[in-house]
TORKOL-693312 format. One record per residue (C-alpha): residue in three letters; chain; x, y, z. Coordinates in Angstrom, 3 decimals, decimal comma. Example, Ala and Ser with C-alpha at 12.3 -4.5 7.8 and 13.67 -1.06 7.14 Angstrom:
BEGIN
+------+------+----------+----------+----------+
| code | unit |        x |        y |        z |
+------+------+----------+----------+----------+
|  ALA |    A |   12,300 |   -4,500 |    7,800 |
|  SER |    A |   13,670 |   -1,060 |    7,140 |
+------+------+----------+----------+----------+
***
This chain:
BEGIN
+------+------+----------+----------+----------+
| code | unit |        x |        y |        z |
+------+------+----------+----------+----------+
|  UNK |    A |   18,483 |   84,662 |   93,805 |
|  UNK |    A |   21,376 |   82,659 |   94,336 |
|  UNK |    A |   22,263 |   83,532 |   90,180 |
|  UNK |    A |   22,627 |   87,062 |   91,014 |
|  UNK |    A |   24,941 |   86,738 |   94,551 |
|  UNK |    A |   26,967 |   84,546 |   92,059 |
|  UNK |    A |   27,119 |   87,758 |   89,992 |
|  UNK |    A |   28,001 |   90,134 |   92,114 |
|  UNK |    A |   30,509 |   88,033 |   93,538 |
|  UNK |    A |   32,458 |   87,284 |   90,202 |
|  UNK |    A |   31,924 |   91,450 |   89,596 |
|  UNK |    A |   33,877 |   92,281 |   93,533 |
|  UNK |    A |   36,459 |   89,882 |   92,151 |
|  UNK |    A |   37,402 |   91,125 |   89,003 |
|  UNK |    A |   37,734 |   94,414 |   90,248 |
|  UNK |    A |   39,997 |   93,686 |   93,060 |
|  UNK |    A |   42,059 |   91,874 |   90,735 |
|  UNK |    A |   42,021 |   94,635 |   88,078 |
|  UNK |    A |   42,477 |   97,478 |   90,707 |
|  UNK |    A |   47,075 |   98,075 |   90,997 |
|  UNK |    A |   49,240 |   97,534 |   93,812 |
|  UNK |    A |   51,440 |  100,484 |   95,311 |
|  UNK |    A |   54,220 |   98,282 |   95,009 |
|  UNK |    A |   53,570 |   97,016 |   91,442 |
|  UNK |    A |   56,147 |   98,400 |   88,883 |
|  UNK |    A |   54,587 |   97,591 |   85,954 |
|  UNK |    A |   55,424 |   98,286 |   81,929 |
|  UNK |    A |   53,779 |  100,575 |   79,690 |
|  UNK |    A |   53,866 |   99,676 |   76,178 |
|  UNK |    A |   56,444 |  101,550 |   75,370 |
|  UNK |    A |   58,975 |   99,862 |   77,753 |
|  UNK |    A |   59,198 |  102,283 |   80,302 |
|  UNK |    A |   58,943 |  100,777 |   84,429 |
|  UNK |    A |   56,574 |  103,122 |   86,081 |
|  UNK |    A |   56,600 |  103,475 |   89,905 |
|  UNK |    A |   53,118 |  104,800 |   91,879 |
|  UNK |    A |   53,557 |  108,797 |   92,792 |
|  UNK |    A |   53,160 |  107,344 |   96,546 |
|  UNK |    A |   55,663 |  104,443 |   96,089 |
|  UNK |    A |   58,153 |  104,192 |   98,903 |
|  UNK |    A |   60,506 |  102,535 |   96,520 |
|  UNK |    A |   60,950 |  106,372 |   94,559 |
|  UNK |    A |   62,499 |  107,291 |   97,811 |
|  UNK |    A |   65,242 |  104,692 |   97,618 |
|  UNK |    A |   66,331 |  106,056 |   94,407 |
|  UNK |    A |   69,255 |  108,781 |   93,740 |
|  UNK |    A |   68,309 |  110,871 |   90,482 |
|  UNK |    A |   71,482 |  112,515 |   88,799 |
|  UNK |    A |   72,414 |  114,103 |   85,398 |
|  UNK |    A |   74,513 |  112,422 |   82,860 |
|  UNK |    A |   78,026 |  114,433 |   82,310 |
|  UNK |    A |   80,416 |  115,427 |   79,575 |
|  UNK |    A |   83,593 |  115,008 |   78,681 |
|  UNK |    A |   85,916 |  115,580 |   76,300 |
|  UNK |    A |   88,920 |  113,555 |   77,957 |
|  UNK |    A |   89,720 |  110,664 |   76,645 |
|  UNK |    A |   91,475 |  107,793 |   77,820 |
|  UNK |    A |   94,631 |  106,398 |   75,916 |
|  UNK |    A |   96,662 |  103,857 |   78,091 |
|  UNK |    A |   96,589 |  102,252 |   81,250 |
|  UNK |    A |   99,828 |  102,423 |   82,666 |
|  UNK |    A |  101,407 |  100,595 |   85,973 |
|  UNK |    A |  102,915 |  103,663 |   87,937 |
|  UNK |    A |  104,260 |  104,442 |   91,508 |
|  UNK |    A |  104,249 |  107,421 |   93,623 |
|  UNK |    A |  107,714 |  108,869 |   94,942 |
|  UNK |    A |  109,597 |  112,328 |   96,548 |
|  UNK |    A |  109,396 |  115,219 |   94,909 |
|  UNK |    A |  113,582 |  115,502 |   94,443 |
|  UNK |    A |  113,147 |  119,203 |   93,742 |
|  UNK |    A |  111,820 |  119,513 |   97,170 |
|  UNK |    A |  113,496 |  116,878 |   98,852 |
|  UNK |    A |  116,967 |  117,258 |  100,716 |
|  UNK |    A |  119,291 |  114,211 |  102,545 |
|  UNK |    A |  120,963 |  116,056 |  105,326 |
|  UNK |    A |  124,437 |  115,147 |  106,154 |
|  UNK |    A |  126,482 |  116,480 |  109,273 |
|  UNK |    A |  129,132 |  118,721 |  107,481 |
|  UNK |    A |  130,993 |  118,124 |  111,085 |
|  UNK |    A |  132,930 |  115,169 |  112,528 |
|  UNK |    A |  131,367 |  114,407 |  115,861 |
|  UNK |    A |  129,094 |  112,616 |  118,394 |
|  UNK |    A |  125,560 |  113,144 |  118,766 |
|  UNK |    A |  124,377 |  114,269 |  122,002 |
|  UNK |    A |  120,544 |  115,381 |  121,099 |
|  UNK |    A |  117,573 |  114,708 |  118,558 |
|  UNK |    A |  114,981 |  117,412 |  118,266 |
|  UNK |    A |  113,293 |  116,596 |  115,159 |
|  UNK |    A |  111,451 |  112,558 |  114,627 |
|  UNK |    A |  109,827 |  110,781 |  111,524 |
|  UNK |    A |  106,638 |  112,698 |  110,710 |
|  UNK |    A |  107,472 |  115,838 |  112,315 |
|  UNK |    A |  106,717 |  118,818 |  110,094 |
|  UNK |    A |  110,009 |  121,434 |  109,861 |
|  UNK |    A |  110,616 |  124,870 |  108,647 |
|  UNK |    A |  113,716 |  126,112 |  107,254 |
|  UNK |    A |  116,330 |  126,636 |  109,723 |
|  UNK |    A |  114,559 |  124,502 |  112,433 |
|  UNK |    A |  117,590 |  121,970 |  115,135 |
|  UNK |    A |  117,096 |  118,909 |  114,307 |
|  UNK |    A |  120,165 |  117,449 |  116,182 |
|  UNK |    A |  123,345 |  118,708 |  118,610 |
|  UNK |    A |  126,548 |  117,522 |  117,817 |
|  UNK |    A |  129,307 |  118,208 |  119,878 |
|  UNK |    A |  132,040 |  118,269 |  117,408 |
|  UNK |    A |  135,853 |  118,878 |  117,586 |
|  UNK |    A |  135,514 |  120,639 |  113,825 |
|  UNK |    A |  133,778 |  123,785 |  115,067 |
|  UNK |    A |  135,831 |  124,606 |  118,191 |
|  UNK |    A |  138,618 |  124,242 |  115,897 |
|  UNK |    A |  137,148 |  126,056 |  113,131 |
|  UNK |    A |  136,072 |  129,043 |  116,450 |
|  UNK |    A |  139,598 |  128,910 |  117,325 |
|  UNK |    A |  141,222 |  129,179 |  113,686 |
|  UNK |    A |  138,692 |  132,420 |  113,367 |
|  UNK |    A |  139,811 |  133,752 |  116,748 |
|  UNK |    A |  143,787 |  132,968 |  115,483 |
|  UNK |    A |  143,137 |  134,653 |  112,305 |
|  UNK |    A |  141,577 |  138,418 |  113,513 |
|  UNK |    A |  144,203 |  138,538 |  115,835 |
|  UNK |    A |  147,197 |  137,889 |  113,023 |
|  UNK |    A |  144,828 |  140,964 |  111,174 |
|  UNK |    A |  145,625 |  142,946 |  114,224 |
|  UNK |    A |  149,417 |  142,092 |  114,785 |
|  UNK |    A |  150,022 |  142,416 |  110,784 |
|  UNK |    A |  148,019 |  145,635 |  111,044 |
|  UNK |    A |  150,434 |  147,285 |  113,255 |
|  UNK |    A |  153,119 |  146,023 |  111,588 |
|  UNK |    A |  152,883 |  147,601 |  108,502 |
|  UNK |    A |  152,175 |  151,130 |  110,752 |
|  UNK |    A |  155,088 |  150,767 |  111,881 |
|  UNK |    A |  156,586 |  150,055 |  108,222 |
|  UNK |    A |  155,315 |  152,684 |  106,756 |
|  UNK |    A |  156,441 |  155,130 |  109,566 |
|  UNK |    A |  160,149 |  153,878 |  109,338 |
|  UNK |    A |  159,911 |  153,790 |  105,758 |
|  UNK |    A |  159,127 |  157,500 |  105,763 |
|  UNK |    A |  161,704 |  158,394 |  107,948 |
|  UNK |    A |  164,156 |  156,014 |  105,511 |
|  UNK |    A |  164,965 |  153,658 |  108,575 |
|  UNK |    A |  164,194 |  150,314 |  106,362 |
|  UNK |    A |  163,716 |  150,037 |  102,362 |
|  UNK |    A |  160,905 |  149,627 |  100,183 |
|  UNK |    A |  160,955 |  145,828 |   99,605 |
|  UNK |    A |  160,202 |  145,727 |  103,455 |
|  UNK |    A |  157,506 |  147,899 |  103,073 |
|  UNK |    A |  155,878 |  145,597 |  100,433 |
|  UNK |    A |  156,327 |  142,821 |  102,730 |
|  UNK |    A |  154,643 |  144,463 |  105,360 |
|  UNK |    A |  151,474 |  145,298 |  103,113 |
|  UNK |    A |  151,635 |  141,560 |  101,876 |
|  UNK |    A |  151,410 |  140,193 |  105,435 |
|  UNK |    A |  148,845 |  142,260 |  106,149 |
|  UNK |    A |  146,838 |  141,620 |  103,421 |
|  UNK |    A |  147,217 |  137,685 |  103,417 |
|  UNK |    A |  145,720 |  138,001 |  107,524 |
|  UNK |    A |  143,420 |  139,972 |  106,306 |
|  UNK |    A |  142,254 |  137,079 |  103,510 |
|  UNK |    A |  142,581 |  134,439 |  105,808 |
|  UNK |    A |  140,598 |  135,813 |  108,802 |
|  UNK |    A |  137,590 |  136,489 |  105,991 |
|  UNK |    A |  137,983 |  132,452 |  105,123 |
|  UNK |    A |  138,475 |  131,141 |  108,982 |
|  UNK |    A |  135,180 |  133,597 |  109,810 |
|  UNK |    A |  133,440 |  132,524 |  107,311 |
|  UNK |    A |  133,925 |  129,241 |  108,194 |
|  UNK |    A |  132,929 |  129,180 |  111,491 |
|  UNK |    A |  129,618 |  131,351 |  110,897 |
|  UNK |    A |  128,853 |  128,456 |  108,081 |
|  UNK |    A |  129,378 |  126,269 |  111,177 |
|  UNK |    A |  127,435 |  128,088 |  113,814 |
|  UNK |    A |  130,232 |  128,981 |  116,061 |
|  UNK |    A |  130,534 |  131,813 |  117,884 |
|  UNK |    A |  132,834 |  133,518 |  120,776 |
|  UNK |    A |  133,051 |  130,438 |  122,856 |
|  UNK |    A |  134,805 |  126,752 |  121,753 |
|  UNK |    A |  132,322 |  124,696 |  123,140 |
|  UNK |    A |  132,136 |  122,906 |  119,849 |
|  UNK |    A |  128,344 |  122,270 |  120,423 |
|  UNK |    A |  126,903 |  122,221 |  116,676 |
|  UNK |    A |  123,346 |  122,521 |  115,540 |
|  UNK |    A |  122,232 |  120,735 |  112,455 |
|  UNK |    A |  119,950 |  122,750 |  110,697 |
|  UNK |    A |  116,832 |  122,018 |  108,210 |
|  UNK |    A |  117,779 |  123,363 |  104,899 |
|  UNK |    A |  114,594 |  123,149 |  103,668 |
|  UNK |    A |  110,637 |  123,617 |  104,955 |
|  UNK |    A |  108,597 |  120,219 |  104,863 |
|  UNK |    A |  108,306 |  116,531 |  107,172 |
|  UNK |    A |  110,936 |  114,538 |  108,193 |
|  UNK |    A |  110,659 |  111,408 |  106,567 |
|  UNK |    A |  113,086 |  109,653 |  107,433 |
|  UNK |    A |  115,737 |  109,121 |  110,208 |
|  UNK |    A |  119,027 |  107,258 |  110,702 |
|  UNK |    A |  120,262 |  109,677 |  113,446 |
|  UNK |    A |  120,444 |  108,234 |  117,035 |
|  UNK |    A |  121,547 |  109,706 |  120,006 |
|  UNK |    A |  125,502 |  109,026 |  121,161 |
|  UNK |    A |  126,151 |  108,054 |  117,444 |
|  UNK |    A |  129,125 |  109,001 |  115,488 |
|  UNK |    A |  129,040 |  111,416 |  112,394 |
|  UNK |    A |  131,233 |  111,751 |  109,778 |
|  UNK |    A |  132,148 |  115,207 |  107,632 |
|  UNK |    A |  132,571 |  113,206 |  104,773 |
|  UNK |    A |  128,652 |  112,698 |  103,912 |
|  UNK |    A |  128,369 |  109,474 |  103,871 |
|  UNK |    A |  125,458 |  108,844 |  106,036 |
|  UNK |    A |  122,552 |  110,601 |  105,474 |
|  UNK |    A |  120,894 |  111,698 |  109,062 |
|  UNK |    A |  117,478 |  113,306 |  108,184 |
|  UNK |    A |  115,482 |  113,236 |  105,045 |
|  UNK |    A |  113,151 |  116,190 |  104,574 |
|  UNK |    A |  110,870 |  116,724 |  101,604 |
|  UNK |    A |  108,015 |  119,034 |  101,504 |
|  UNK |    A |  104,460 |  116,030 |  100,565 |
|  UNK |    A |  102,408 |  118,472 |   99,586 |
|  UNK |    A |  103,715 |  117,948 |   96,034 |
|  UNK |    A |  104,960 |  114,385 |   94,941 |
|  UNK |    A |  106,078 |  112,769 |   91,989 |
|  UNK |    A |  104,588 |  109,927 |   89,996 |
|  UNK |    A |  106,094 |  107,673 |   87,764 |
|  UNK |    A |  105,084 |  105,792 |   85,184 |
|  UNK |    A |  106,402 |  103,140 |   82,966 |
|  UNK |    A |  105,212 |  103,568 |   79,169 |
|  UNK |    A |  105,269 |  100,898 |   76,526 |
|  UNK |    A |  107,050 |  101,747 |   73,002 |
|  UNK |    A |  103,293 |  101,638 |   71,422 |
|  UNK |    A |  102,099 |  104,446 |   73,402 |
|  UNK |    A |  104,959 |  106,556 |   73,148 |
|  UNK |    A |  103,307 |  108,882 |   70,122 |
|  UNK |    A |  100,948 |  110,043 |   72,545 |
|  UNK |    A |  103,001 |  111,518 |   75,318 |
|  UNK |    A |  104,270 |  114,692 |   75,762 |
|  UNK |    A |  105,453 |  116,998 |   77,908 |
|  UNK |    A |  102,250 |  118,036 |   79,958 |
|  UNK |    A |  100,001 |  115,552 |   79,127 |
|  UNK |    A |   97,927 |  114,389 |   81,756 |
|  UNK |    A |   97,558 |  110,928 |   83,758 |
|  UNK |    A |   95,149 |  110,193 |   85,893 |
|  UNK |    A |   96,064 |  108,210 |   88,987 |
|  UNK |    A |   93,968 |  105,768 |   91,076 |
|  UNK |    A |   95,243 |  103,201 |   93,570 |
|  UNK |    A |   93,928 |  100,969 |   96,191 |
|  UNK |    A |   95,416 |  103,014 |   99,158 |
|  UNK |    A |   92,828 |  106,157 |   98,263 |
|  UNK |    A |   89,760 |  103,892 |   96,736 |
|  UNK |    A |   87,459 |  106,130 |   94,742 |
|  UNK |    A |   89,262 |  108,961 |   94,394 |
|  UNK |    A |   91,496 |  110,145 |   91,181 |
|  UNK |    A |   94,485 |  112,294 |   91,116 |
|  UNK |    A |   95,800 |  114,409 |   88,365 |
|  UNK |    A |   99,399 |  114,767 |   87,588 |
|  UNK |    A |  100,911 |  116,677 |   84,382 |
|  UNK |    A |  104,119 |  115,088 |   83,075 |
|  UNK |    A |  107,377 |  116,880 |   83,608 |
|  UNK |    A |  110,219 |  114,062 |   82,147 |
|  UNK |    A |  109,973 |  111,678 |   79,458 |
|  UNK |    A |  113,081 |  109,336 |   79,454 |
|  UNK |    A |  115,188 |  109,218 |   76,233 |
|  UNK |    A |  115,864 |  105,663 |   76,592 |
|  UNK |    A |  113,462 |  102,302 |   76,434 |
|  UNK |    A |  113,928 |   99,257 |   79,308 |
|  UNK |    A |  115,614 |   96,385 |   77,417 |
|  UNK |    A |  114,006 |   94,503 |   79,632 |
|  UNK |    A |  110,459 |   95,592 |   79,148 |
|  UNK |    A |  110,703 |   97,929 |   76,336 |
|  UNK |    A |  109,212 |  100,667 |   78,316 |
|  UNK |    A |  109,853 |  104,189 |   78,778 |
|  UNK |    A |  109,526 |  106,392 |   82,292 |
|  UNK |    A |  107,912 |  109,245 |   82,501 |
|  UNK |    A |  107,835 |  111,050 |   85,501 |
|  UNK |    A |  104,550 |  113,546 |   86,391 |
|  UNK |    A |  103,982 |  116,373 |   88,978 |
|  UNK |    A |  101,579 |  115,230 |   91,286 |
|  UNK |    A |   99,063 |  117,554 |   94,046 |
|  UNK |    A |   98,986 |  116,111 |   97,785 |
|  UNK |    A |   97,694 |  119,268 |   99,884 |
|  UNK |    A |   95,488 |  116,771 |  101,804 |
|  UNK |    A |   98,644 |  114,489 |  102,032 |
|  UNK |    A |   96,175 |  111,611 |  100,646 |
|  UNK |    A |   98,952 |  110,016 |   99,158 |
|  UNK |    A |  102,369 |  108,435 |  100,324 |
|  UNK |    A |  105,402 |  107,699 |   98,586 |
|  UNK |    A |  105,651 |  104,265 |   97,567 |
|  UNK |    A |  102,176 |  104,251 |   96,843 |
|  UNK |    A |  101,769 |  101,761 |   93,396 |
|  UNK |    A |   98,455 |  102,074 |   91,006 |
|  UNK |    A |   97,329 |  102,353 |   87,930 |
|  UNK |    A |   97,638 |  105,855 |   85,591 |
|  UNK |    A |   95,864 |  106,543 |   83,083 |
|  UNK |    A |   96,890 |  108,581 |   80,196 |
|  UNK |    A |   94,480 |  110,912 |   78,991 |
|  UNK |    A |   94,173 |  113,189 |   75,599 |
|  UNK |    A |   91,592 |  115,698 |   75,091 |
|  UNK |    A |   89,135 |  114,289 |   72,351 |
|  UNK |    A |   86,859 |  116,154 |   69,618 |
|  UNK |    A |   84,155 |  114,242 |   70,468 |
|  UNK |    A |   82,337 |  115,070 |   73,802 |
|  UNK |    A |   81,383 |  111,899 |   75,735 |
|  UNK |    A |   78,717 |  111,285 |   78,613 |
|  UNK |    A |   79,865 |  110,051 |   82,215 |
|  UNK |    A |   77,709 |  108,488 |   84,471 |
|  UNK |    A |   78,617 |  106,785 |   87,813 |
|  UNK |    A |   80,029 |  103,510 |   87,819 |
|  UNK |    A |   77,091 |  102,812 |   90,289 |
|  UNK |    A |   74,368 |  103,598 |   87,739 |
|  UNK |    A |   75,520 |  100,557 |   85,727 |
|  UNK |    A |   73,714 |   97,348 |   85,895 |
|  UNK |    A |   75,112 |   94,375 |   83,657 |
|  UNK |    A |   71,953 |   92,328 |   81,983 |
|  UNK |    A |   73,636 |   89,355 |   80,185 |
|  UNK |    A |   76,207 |   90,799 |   77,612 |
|  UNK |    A |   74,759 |   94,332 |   78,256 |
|  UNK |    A |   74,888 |   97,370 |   80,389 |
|  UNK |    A |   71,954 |   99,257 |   80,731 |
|  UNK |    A |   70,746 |  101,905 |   82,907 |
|  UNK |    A |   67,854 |  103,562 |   83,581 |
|  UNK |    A |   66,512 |  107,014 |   82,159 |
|  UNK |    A |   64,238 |  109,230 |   84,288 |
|  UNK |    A |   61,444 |  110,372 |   81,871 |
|  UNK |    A |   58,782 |  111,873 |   84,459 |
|  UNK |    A |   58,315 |  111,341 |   88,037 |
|  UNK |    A |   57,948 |  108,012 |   88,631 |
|  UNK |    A |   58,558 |  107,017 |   84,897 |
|  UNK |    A |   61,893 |  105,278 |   83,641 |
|  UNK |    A |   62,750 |  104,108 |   80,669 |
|  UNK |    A |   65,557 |  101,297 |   80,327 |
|  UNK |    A |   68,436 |  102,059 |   78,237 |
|  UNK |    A |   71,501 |   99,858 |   76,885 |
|  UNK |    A |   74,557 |  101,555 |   76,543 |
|  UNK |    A |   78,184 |  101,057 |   75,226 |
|  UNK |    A |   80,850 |  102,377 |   77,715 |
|  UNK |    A |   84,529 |  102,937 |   76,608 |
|  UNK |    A |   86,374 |  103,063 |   79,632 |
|  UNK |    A |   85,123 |  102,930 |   83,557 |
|  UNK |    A |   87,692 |  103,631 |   86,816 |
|  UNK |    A |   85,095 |  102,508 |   89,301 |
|  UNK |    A |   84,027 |  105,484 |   90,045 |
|  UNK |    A |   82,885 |  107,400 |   86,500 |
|  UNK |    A |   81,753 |  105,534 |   83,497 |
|  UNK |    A |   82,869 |  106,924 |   79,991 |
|  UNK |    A |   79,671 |  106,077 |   78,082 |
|  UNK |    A |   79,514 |  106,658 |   73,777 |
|  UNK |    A |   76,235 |  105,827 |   73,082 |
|  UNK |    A |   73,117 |  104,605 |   74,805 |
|  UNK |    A |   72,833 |  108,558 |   76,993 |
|  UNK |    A |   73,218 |  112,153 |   76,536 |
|  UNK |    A |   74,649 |  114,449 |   78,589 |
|  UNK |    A |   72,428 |  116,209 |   80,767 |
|  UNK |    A |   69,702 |  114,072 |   80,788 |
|  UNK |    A |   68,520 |  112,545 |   84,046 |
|  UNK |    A |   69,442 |  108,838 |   85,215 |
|  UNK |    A |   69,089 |  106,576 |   88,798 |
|  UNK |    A |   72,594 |  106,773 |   89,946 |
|  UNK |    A |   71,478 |  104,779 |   93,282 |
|  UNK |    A |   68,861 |  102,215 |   93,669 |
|  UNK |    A |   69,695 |  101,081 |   89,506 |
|  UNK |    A |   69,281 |   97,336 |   90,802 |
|  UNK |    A |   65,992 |   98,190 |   92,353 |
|  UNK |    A |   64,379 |   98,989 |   88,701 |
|  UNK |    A |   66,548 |   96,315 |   86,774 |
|  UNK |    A |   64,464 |   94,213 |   89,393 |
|  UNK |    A |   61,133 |   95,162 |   89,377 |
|  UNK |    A |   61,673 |   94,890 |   85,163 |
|  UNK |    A |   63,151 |   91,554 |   85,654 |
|  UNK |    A |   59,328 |   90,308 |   87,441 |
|  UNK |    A |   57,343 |   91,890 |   83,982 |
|  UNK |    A |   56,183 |   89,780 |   81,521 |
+------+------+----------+----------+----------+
***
């Protein structure tokens, strides 16, 4: 009797020990980790598709973010003057044409006046040579005083067009006030301002007051060693990342190579048109761009996330079947932190753990 409880105890034993876990993640013989169907840990894992690329990476290159000058202007007061308003502040977005500042300036109530002197010399000269030509036809005076009548006329006429236009450049009309209104030449955000109230301007241009420059296109510039000069041209791209948008890349096409190297550093600038219609980036911003060529040889991309390092490898991990993945080693060429350039170990559109890689690279760690 108490031989066969001893049996049936040993039996119940070995077949709770041979009966798996939910949790267990155990290896098949052909290397794969395989997860239960029921397994909460399959819901902690993010399942994507490998990408491809033809782009391929050339240089890394130190570069800095700046105005777009072709859409950047430094306005000056073209009047002499004191400041007596500011309508327009740092970060304030303009259109063309908008005040930005009142000036009450001597210039333009001269400039009114000179316009005011001038039409009336038209009018005085005007009747002058009407009465020329009248006494001229009735042979009172001679023909030379004719002519000068016509070329007194003629030179009021001139100079009222030049005091006019002066004045209408300067925004004055029938009164002398001399109140002036500096404009914005151009659409875009005031980014900078050296323009106080009760301050004195100069016609010369000397100071700038406002600095307007539309951001939603920037410029980014790059500094490129003499090695890597053979593989830029004009429109190549660069990709830009920096540490004030982390994660994201912008693309910028260059526009300028310079003709001459740094004798300092032996590098050349290149300058590249840059998008900002979310206004990510600022000017000053510093990073890193990367000069790309387009490559004969398509490449996968994975997420940087999908990476694990295992000693002197990377791997990652292959979805085979639900619940079935198969760990891969694979060589990667170039990785921003965000998208891995990978040349062997994947294939593009196959299926991979993007999130939750450590998970696996764990639960393969605990086999045998």
């Amino acid at each position: 009797m108490k031989r066969l409880l001893f049996l049936a105890f040993a039996l119940t034993a070995a077949c709770r020990d041979a009966a798996p876990s939910a949790e267990a993640a155990p290896v098949d013989r052909g290397g794969d980790i395989i997860l239960a169907i029921d397994s909460p840990k399959l819901a902690a894992l993010t399942i994507g598709t490998v990408g491809a690329t033809q782009d391929r990476v050339l240089a890394s290159l130190p570069a800095q973010v700046v105005l777009d000058e072709d859409h950047t202007v430094r306005v000056t007061s073209p009047v002499s003057g004191r400041i007596t308003a500011l309508l327009a502040h740092p970060g304030d977005r303009v259109a063309a044409g908008a005040p930005l500042a009142h000036i009450s300036s001597g210039d333009l109530s001269q400039a009114t006046s000179d316009a005011a002197k001038a039409e009336a010399a038209v009018a005085q000269t005007a009747a002058a040579l009407t009465r020329a030509e009248d006494l001229f036809a009735h042979r009172v005076i001679a023909q030379k005083d004719l002519e000068q009548a016509r070329s007194d006329a003629a030179q009021a006429r001139a100079e009222s067009a030049r005091a006019r236009q002066r004045a209408e450049l300067l925004g004055g009309g029938a009164d002398v006030r001399g109140d002036y209104v500096l404009r914005a030449p151009v659409a875009g955000t005031i980014v900078d301002r050296s323009a106080n109230t009760g301050a004195e301007v100069r016609s010369d241009g000397a100071v700038v007051l406002f600095t307007v420059s539309a951001l939603e296109q920037l410029w980014l510039v790059a500094s490129v060693p003499q090695r890597d000069l053979p593989s830029v041209g004009l429109g190549s791209t660069l990709w830009f990342h920096s540490e004030a948008a982390p994660g994201a890349r912008f693309e910028a096409k260059v526009q300028w190579i310079s003709d001459q190297l740094d004798a300092a550093t032996r590098t050349a600038q290149v300058r590249a048109v840059l998008g900002n219609d979310r206004r990510t980036l600022r000017a000053g911003v510093i990073g890193q761009a990367r000069l790309v060529a387009r490559d004969p040889t398509v490449l996968a991309t994975v997420p940087s996330v999908a990476l694990v390092t295992s000693g002197r490898e990377t791997v990652v991990f292959v979805e085979k079947a639900k619940g079935r993945f198969e760990r891969r080693t694979v060589h990667v060429t170039e990785d921003d932190g965000t998208v891995a350039l990978v040349s062997a170990g994947v294939r593009p559109g196959e299926r991979l753990v993007t999130q939750g890689s450590l998970l696996l690279a764990a639960e393969a760690g605990r086999q045998p």
